[in-house]
C-alpha positions as CSV (number, residue, x, y, z in Angstrom):
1,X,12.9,40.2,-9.8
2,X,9.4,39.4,-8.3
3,X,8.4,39.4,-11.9
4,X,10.8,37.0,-12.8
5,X,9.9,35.0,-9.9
6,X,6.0,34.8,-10.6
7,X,6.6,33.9,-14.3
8,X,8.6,30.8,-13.0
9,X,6.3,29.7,-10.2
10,X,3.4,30.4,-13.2
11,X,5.7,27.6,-15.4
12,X,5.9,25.4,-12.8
13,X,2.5,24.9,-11.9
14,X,1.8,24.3,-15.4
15,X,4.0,21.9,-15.8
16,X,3.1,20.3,-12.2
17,X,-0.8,20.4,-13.6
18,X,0.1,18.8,-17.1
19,X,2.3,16.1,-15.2
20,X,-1.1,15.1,-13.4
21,X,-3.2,14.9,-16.2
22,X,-0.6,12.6,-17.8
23,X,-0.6,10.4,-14.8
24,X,-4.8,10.2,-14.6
25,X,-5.7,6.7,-14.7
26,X,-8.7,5.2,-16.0
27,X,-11.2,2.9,-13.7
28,X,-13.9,0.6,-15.1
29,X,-16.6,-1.5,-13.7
30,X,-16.3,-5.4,-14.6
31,X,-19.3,-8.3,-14.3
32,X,-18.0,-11.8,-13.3
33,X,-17.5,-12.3,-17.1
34,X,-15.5,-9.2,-17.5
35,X,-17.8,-7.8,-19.6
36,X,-17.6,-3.6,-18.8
37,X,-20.8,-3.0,-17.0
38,X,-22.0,-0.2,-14.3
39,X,-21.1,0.6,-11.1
40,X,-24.3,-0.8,-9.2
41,X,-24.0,-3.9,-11.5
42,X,-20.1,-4.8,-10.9
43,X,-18.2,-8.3,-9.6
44,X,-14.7,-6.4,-10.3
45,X,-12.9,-3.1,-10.9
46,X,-10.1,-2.7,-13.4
47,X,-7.8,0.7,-12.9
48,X,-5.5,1.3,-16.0
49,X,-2.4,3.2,-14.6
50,X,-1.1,6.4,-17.1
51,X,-4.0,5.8,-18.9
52,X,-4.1,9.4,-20.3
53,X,-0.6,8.9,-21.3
54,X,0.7,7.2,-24.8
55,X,3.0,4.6,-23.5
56,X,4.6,1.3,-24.9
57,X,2.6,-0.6,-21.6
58,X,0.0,0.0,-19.3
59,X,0.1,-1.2,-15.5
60,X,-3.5,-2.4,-15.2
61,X,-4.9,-3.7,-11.7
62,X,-8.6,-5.8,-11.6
63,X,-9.8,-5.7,-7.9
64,X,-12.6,-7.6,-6.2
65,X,-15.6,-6.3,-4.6
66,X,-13.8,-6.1,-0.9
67,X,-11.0,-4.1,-2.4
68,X,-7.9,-6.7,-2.5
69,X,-5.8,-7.2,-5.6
70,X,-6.9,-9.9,-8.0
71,X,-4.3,-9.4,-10.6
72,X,-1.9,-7.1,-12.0
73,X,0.5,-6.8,-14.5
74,X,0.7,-4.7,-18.0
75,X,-1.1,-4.2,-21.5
76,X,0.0,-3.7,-24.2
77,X,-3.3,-1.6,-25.5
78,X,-5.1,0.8,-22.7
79,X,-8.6,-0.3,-24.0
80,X,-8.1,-3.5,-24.9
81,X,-6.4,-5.9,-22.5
82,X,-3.2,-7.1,-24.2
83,X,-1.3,-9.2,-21.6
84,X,2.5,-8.8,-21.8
85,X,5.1,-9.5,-19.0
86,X,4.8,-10.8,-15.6
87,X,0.9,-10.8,-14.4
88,X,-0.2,-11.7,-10.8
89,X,-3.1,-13.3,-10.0
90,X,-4.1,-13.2,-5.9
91,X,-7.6,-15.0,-4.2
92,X,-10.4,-12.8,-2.5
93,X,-8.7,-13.6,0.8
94,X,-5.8,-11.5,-0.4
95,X,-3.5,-14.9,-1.1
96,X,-0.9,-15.1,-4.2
97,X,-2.9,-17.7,-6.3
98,X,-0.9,-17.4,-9.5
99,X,2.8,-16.0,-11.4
100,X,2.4,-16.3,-15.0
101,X,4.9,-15.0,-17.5
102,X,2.6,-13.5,-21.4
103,X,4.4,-12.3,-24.3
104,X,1.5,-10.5,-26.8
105,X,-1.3,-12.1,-24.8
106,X,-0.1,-15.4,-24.9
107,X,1.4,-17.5,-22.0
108,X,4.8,-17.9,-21.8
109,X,7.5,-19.6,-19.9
110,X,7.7,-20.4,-16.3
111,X,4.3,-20.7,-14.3
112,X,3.6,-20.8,-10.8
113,X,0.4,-21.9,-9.1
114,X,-0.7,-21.7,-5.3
115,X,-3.7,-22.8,-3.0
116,X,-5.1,-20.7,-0.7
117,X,-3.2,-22.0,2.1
118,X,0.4,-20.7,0.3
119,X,1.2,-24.2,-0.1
120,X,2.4,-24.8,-3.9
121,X,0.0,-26.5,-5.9
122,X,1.9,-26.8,-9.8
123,X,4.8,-25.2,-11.7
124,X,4.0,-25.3,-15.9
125,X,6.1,-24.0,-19.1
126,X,4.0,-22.6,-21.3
127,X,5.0,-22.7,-24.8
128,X,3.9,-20.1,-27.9
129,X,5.1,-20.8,-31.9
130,X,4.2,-17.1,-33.4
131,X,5.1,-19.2,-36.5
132,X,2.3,-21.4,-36.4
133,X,0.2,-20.0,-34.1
134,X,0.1,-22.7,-31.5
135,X,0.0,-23.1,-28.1
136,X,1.1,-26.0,-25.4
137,X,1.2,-26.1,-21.7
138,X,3.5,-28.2,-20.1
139,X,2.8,-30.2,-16.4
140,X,6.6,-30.3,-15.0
141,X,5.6,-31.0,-11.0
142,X,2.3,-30.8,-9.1
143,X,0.8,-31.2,-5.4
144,X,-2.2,-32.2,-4.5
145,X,-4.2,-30.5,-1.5
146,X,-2.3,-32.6,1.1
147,X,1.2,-31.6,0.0
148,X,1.5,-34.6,-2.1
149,X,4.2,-33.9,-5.2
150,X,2.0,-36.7,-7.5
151,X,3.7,-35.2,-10.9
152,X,7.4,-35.3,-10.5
153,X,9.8,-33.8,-13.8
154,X,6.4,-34.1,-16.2
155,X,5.5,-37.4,-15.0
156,X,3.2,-38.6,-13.1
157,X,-0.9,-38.1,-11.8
158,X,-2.4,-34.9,-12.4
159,X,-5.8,-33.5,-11.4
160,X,-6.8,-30.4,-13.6
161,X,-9.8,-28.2,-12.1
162,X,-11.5,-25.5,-13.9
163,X,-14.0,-23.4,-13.3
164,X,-16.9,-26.7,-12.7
165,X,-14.6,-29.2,-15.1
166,X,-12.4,-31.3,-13.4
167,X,-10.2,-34.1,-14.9
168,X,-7.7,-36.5,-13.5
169,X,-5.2,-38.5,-15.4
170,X,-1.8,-39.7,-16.8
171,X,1.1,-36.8,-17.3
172,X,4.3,-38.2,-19.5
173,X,7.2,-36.2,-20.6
174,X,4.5,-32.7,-19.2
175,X,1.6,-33.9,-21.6
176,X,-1.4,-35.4,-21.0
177,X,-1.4,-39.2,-21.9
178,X,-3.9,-42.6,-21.9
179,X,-7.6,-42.2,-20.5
180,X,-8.9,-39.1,-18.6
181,X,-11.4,-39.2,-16.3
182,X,-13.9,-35.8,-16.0
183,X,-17.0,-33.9,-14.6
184,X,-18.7,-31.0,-15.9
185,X,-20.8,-29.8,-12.8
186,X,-22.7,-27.2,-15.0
187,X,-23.7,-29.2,-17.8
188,X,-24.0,-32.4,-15.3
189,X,-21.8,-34.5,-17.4
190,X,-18.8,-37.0,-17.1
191,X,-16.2,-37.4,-20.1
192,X,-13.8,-39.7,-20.7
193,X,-11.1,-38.5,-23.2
194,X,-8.1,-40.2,-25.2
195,X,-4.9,-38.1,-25.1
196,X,-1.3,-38.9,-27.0
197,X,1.1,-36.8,-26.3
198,X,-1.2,-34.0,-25.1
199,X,-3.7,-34.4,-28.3
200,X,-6.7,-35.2,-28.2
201,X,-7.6,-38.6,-30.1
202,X,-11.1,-39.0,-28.9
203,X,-13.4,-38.8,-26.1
204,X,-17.2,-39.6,-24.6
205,X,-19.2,-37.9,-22.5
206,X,-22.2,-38.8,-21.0
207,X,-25.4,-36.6,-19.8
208,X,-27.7,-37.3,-16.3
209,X,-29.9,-39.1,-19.0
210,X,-27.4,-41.7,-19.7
211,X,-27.0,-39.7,-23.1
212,X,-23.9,-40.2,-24.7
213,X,-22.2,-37.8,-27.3
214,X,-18.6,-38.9,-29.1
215,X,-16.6,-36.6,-30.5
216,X,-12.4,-36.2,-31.9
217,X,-11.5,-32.4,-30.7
218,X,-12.2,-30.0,-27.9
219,X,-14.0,-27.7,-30.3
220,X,-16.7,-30.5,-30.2
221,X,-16.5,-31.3,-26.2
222,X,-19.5,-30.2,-24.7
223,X,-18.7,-28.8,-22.0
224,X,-18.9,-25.4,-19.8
225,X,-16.7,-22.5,-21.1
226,X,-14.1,-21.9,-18.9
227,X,-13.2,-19.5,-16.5
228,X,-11.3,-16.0,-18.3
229,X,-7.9,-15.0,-17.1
């Protein structure tokens, strides 16, 4: 009997030990262009959940330097991040900044954005053609810092900042339209694109020495890369 009994408590253990190692999860060091780096080098930490474990999707957390959330959400690859589902984006101070819906990596759906102060600042539908490979974001209502709904059902004035490019314009039907005014505060420029139904037709931009370079796609736009999310 007390044979019996150490053989189980023996099995159980094992299987209480192999259960953990399943679970370990994996934690990498992150510069502020989420490039992996060391751990007296890092802006961010990333902790892949079941990382040990072959699954279908990873739960995979970044964190910022004080320790509060900065996204979350799952991947599809444990080494490589593959964005699929729900993802969460939150600001230092521990405020929801962003809901947006991936499929594959590639936006999807409904999105939600926030300023720091919780108030709502835009809702988008993102759009993805696996067929062709395209993308398209779509402005269907946005509020400015004051609380001021300025883009109503995909119509109406829109301010678009990013990273050090800002833009203001025309939205019609959730698409940029007409002349847009912009600033790149990195490359100390100011643009001025040409939009039709969210394409680019043509746009200027003009350097602090009065410089000015023309150009038909945003491939050719000089300006700062933006921000990775």
């Amino acid at each position: 009997m007390k044979k019996s009994i150490f053989i189980l408590s023996l099995f159980l253990i094992s299987v209480n030990l192999s259960a953990q190692i399943n679970m370990v999860s994996k934690k990498i060091f992150l510069d502020s262009l989420y490039h992996e780096t060391t751990p007296e080098n890092y802006a961010y930490t990333r902790v892949i959940t079941n990382y040990s474990q072959k699954s279908v999707r990873y739960v995979v957390t970044d964190f910022y330097k004080n320790g509060r959330k900065k996204m979350t959400g799952s991947t599809l690859d444990r080494d490589n991040l593959k964005k699929d589902g729900e993802f969460i984006y939150y600001y230092k101070n521990g405020a929801k900044q962003s809901v947006i819906n991936y499929s594959e990596d590639h936006k999807i759906g409904k999105e939600i954005n926030w300023y720091k102060n919780q108030s709502k600042k835009s809702e988008k539908h993102n759009l993805w053609n696996p067929k062709t490979k395209t993308s398209q974001t779509l402005i269907v209502n946005f509020w400015d810092e004051n609380k001021n709904q300025t883009v109503v059902d995909g119509k109406g004035e829109y301010e678009e900042v990013d990273g050090f490019i800002t833009q203001k314009g025309e939205i019609k039907n959730g698409l940029k339209q007409g002349l847009w005014q912009g600033n790149d505060l990195a490359k100390n420029i100011s643009f001025t694109d040409n939009y039709d139904k969210g394409i680019l037709i043509s746009g200027v931009s003009t350097d602090a020495n009065n410089v000015k370079t023309s150009y038909t796609s945003l491939s050719e736009k000089p300006v700062s890369k933006k921000s990775l999310r």
